[in-house]
Structures are given as C-alpha cells and as structure tokens.
C-alpha positions in Angstrom: -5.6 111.4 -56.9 -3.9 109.1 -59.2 -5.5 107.5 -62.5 -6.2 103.8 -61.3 -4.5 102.2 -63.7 -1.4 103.8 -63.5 -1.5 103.1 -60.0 -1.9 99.5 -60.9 1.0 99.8 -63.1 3.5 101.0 -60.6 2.3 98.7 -58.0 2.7 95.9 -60.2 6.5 97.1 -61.1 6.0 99.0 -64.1 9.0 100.7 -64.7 8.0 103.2 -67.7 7.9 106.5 -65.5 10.5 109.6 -64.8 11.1 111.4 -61.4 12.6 114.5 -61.7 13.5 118.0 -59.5 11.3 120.8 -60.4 13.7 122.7 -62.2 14.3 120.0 -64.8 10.3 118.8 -65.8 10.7 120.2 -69.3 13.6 117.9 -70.3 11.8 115.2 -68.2 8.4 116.7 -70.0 11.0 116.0 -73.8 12.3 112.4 -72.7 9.0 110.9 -71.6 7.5 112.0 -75.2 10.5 110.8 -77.3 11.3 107.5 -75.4 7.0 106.3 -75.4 5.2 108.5 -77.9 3.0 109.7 -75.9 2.5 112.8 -73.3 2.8 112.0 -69.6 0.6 112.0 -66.5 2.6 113.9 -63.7 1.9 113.4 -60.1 3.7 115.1 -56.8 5.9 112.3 -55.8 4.9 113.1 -52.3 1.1 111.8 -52.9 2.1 109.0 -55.1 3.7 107.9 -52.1 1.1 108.4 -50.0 -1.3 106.7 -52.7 0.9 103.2 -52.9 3.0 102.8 -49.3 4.8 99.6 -50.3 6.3 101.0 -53.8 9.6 102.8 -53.6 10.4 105.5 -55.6 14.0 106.5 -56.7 15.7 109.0 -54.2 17.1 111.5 -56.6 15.9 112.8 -59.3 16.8 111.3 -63.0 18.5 114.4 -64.3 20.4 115.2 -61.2 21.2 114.3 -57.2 18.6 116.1 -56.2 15.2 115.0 -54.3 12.7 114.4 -56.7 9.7 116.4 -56.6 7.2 114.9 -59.6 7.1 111.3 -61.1 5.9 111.2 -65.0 3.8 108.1 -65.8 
C-alpha cells in the first residue's frame, strides 16, 4: 500500500519520481539520492497503478526502452 501522501503527490502531478526496469534500480537507487537528497520510497509500478487509475505512468523505463517494473518517490 502506498504512503498517502505520496499518493497525493502523484495524483496531484508531482513529477519528482523515477521508473525504472529491475535490472537498473541501483543507478535509479544513485540518481534519486543525488538529484533530491534524500532516499526513496519504491513501489511495484503495477500496484501504484492499481492504487491511482487516472494517473499515467511513463511506458519505459528511465534508463532504457524497457517496461518499467518499480517507480521511486
């Protein structure tokens, strides 16, 4: 289940978050630290989705064309 607020956050537009392919969390995992100073929450994109209907998610991961598997908020 996802923390309410960043639930809020997403549905509201937030845009601070990473989705990434399993193989490449750790340099998502490096990123998310270095760009907002902080360590991330990290969901299955799969129940986020289910959790908030009307947002969208990117279709490929950030790193790579691949499906993305986690989101990092």
């Amino acid at each position: 289940m996802m923390d309410p607020t960043k639930k809020e956050y997403l549905a509201n537009g937030g845009d601070h978050f990473i989705v990434c392919a399993a193989d490449q969390m750790e340099l998502a995992l490096d990123e998310f630290v270095d760009e907002y100073g902080e360590a991330p929450d990290v969901y299955l994109l799969a129940e986020v989705m289910q959790e908030l209907p009307d947002w969208r998610a990117p279709e490929t991961c950030q790193y790579s064309e691949q499906k993305p598997v986690y989101i990092l908020i």
